[in-house]
C-alpha positions in Angstrom: 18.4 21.8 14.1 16.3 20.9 10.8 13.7 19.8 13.2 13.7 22.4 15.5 12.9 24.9 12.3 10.1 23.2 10.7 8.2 21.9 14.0 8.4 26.3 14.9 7.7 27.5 12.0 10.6 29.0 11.1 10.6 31.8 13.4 10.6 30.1 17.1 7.0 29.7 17.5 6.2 27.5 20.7 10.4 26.9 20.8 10.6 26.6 24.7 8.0 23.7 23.9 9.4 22.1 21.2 13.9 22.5 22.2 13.2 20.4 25.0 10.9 18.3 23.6 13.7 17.2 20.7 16.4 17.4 22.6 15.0 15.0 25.1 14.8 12.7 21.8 18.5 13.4 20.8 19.8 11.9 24.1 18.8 8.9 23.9 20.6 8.0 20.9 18.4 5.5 19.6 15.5 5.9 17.1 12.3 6.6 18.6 8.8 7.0 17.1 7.1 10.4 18.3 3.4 10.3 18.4 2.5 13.9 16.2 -0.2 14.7 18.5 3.4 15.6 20.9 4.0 18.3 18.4 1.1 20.2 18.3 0.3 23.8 20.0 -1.9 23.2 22.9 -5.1 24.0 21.6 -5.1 21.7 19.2 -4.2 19.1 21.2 -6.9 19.7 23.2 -9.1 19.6 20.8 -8.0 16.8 18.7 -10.5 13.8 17.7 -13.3 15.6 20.5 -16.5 17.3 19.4 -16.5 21.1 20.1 -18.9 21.5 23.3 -21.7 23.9 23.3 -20.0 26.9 25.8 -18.0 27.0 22.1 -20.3 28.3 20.4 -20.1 31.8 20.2 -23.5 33.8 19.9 -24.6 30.4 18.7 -22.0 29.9 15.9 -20.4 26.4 16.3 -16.9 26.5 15.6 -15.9 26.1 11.8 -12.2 24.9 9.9 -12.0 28.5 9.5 -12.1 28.9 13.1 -10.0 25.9 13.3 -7.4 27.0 10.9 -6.7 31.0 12.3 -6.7 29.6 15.8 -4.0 26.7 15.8 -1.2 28.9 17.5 -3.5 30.9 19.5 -3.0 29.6 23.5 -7.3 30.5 23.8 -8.9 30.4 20.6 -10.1 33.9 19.5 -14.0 34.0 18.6 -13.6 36.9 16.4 -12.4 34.2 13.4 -16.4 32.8 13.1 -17.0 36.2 11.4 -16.1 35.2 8.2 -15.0 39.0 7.5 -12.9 39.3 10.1 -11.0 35.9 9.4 -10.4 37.4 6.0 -9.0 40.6 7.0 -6.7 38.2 9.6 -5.4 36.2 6.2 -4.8 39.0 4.3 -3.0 41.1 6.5 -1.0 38.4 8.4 -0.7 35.6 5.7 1.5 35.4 2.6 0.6 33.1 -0.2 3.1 30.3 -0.4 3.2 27.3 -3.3 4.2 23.3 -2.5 6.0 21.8 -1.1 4.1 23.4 2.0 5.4 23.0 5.3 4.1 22.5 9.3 1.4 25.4 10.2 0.6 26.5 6.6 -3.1 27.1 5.7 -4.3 25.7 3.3 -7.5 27.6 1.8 -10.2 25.2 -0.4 -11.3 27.9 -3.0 -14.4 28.1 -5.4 -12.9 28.8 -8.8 -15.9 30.6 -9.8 -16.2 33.0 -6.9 -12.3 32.5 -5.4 -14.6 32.2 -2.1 -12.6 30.2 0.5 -15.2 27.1 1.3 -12.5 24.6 3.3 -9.6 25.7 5.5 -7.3 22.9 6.9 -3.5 23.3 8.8 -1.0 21.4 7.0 1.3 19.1 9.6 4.0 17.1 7.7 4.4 14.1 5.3 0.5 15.0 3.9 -1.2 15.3 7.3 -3.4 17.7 7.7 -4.9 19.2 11.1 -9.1 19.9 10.1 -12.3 20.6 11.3 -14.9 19.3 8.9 -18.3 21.5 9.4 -19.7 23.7 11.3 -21.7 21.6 13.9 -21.7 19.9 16.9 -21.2 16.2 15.3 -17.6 16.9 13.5 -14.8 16.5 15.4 -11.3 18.1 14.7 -8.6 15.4 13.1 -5.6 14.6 11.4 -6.8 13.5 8.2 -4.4 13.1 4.7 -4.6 15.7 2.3 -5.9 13.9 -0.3 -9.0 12.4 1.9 -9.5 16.0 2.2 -9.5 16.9 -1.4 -11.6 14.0 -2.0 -14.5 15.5 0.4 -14.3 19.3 -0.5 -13.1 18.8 -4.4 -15.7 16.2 -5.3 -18.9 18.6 -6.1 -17.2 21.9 -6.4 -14.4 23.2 -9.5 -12.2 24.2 -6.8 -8.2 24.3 -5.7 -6.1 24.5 -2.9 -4.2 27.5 -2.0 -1.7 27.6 0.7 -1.0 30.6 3.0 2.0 31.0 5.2 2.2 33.2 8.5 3.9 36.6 7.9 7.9 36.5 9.4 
């Protein structure tokens, strides 16, 4: 039942996926080793470790970890989140702040302590894994990647923190 909560989010997102899924695991009574990529929405998994192709690219915007981020529940991604206004007004009307431990579909927001300007956007999985896209360009793929090799890349050059944000119940 733990398991069935955190891998939908609490609130039974993708739980027709998911009850089957572990339940299929519970019979056979043994331990078994699930590959995450089995966990994730389908987008996501579609996307995983490939490079975004160019019919992507909305009015010639590349997909970005914003775009990334707002989309990982979405069945067809929604082009409206590469206007970086829009994605905003998404966050703040449909996202609740959250501290640590964070748990399976957070965002987590990479933010400029001198502007509070959101720079990096990742989804956090479980055990430190992290779901990214790193760029806006045809030559980064979308990964699992740890947290910390994350922070490492965006917290390197720029006074910055993480901030996580949790979908609205």
């Amino acid at each position: 039942e733990a398991l069935k909560k955190y891998w939908t989010v609490g609130q039974g997102y993708r739980l027709k996926d998911i009850e089957p899924f572990l339940a299929s695991l519970v019979e056979r009574r043994e331990e078994v080793q699930v590959d995450l990529v089995h966990l994730l929405p389908p987008l996501p998994r579609r996307l995983l470790y490939t490079y975004p192709r160019a019919e992507l690219a909305s009015k010639g915007i590349m997909p970005d970890c914003h775009w990334t981020s707002l989309n990982f529940f979405a069945y067809e991604p929604h082009d409206s989140y590469l206007d970086s206004r829009l994605a905003t007004a998404h966050v703040l009307e449909d996202y609740t702040p959250v501290e640590p431990p964070f748990r399976y579909g957070d965002v987590l927001f990479f933010l400029d302590d001198s502007t509070g300007s959101a720079y990096h956007s990742c989804i956090y999985l479980a055990d430190g894994l992290v779901y990214t896209k790193n760029g806006r360009n045809h030559m980064s793929p979308w990964i699992i990647s740890t947290i910390e090799d994350v922070k490492r890349t965006y917290l390197a050059m720029i006074q910055g923190s993480v901030r996580g944000y949790r979908l609205k119940e």
